[in-house]
C-alpha positions in Angstrom: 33.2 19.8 -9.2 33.9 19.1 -12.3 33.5 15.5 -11.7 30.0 15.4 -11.2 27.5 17.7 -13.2 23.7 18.1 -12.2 23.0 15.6 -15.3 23.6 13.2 -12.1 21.4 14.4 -9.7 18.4 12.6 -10.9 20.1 9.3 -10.8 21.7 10.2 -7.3 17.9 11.2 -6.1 16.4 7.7 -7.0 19.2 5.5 -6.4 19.2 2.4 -4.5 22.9 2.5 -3.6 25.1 5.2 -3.4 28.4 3.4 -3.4 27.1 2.1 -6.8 26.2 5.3 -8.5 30.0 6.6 -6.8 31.5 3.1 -8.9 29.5 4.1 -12.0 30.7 7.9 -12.4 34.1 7.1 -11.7 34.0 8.7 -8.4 34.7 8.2 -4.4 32.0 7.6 -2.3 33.1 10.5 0.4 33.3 12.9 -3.0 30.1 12.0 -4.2 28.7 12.5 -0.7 29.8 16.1 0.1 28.8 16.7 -3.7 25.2 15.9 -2.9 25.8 17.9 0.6 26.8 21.2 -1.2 24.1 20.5 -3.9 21.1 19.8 -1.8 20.5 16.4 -3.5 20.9 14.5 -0.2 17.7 16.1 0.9 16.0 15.6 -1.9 16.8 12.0 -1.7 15.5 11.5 1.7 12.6 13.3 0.4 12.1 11.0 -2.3 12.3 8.0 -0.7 10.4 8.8 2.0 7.4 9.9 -0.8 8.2 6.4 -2.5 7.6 4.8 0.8 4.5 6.5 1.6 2.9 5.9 -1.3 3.5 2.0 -1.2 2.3 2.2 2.7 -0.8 3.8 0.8 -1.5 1.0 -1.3 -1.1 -1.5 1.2 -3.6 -0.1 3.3 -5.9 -0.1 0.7 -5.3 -4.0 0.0 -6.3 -4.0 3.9 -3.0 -5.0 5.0 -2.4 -4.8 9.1 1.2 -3.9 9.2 0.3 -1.2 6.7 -2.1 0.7 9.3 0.0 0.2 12.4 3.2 1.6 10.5 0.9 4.5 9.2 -0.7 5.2 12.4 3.1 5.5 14.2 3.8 8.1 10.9 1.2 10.4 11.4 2.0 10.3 15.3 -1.1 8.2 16.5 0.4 5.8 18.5 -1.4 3.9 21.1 1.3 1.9 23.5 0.7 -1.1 24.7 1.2 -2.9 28.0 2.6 -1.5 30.8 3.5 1.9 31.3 7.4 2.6 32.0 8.4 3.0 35.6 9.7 6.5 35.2 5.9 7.5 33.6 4.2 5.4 36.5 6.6 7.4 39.4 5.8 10.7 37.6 2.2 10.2 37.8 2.4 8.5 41.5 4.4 12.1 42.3 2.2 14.1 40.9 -0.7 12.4 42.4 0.7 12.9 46.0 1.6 16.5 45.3 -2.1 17.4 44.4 -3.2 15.5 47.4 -0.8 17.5 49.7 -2.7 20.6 48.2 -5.9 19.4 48.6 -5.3 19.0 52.1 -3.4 21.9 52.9 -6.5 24.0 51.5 -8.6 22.3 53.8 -6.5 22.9 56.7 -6.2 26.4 55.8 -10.5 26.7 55.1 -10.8 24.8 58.7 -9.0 27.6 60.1 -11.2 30.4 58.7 -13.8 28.5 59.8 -13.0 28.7 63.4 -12.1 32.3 63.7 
């Protein structure tokens, strides 16, 4: 595309709005958008930002900010929920709960059995 050179992809990467950078360089937004698909730069975007916002989540747990550890804590996956479990979880657990009971018994059934003989 001879619309659109790579001396745009820095400025596509860090930009706040992409419908803004499209108005700027004189382009559509839908052009600009498959540009940055075929180039890669859409990645890199989400990449950047998502860097940029990491790094500010940093600082803010420093300064001892609350929000800033839950948020970080769901990030790297270590979530604790709170309240009550959903039905379907309590149901599957109830289940599975009466299935190992069924077991238990059906062994002891089967050991009384041997016993006797």
């Amino acid at each position: 595309m001879d619309i659109i050179n790579n001396n745009e992809k820095k400025a596509y990467i860090e930009a706040f709005s992409h419908s803004d950078l499209a108005k700027k360089l004189g382009v559509s937004l839908s052009l600009l958008n498959a540009h940055a698909e075929s180039e890669g730069w859409k990645e890199e975007h989400r990449l950047y930002w998502f860097d940029k916002s990491v790094e500010i989540l940093k600082q803010e747990l420093s300064n001892g900010n609350v929000s800033a550890v839950k948020e970080m804590l769901k990030l790297t996956g270590v979530i604790r929920p709170v309240g009550r479990p959903p039905k379907a979880d309590v149901e599957r657990h109830l289940a599975i709960e009466a299935k190992v009971a069924k077991e238990w018994e059906d062994d002891f059934t089967r050991l009384r059995l041997v016993e006797q003989k």
